[in-house]
C-alpha positions as CSV (number, residue, x, y, z in Angstrom):
1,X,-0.9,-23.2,-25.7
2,X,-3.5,-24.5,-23.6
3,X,-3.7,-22.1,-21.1
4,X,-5.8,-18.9,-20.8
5,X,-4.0,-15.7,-21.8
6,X,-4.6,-12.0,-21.6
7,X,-4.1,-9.5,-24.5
8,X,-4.6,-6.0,-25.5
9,X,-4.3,-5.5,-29.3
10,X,-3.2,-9.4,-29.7
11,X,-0.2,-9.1,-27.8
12,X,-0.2,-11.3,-24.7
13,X,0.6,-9.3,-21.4
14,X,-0.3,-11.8,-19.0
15,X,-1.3,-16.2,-18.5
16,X,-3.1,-18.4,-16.4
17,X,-2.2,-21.9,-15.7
18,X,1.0,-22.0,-16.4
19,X,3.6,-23.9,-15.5
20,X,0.8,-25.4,-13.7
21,X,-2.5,-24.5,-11.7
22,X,-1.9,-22.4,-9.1
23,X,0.6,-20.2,-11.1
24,X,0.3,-17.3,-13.5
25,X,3.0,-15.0,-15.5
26,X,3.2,-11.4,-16.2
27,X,5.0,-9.9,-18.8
28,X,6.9,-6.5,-16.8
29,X,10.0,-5.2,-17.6
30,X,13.4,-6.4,-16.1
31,X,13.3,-3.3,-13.7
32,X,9.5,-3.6,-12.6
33,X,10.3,-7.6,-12.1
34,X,13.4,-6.5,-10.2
35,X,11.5,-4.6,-8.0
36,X,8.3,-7.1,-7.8
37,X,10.6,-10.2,-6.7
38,X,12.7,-8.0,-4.1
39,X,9.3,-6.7,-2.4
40,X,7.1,-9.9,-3.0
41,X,9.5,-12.9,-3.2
42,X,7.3,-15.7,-1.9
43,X,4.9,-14.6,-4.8
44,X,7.3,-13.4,-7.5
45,X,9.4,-15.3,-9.5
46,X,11.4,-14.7,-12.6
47,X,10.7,-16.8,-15.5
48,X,13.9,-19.4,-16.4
49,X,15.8,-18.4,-19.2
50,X,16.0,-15.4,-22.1
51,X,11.8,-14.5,-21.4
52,X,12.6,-13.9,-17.7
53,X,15.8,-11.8,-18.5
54,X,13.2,-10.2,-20.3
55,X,11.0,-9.5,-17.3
56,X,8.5,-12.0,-17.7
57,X,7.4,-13.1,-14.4
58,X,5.8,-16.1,-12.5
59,X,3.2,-15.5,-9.9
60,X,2.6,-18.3,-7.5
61,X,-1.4,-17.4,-6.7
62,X,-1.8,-19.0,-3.3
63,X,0.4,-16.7,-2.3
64,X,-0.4,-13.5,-4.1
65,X,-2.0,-10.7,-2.3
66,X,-4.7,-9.3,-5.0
67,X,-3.3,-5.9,-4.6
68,X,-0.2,-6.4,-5.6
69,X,-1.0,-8.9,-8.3
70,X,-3.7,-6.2,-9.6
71,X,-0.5,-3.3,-9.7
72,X,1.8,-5.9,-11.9
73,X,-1.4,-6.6,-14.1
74,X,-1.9,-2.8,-14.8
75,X,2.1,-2.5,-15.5
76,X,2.5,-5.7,-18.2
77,X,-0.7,-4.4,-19.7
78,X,0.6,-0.7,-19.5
79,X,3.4,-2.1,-21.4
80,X,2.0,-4.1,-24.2
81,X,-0.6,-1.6,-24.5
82,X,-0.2,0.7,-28.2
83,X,0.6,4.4,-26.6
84,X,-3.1,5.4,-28.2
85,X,-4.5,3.6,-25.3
86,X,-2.4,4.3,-22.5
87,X,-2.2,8.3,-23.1
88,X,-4.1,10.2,-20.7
């Protein structure tokens, strides 16, 4: 797609680049991007359309603080992650 992206067992949990530099996307789930956007809405931003109803997630970097963006990293990978890896 011509962007970087993130996976854990080929499933994609997370890009770079896009829409455009500067941004990135997480894939949470409608309640953690709920609660991501309410506490961080300068840096959270749903995605437009069925995938963001979905909880995937834009992150505008310039303003992302890396704490937070680290916790929404752990969750999308949490959650494409097989249970086999995530146990424990």
């Amino acid at each position: 797609m011509g962007h970087p992206d993130f996976r854990v067992r080929n499933k994609i949990f997370a890009t770079l680049g896009y829409p455009g530099d500067g941004w990135a996307m997480v894939k949470l789930n409608p309640e953690q991007q709920h609660e991501f956007v309410k506490t961080n809405p300068d840096t959270f931003i749903p995605v437009k359309g069925g995938w963001g109803r979905q909880g995937s997630t834009s992150v505008v970097l310039k303003a992302a603080k890396k704490t937070v963006v680290r916790k929404a990293l752990a969750m999308a990978w949490r959650k494409a992650a097989p249970k086999s890896l995530t146990a424990g």
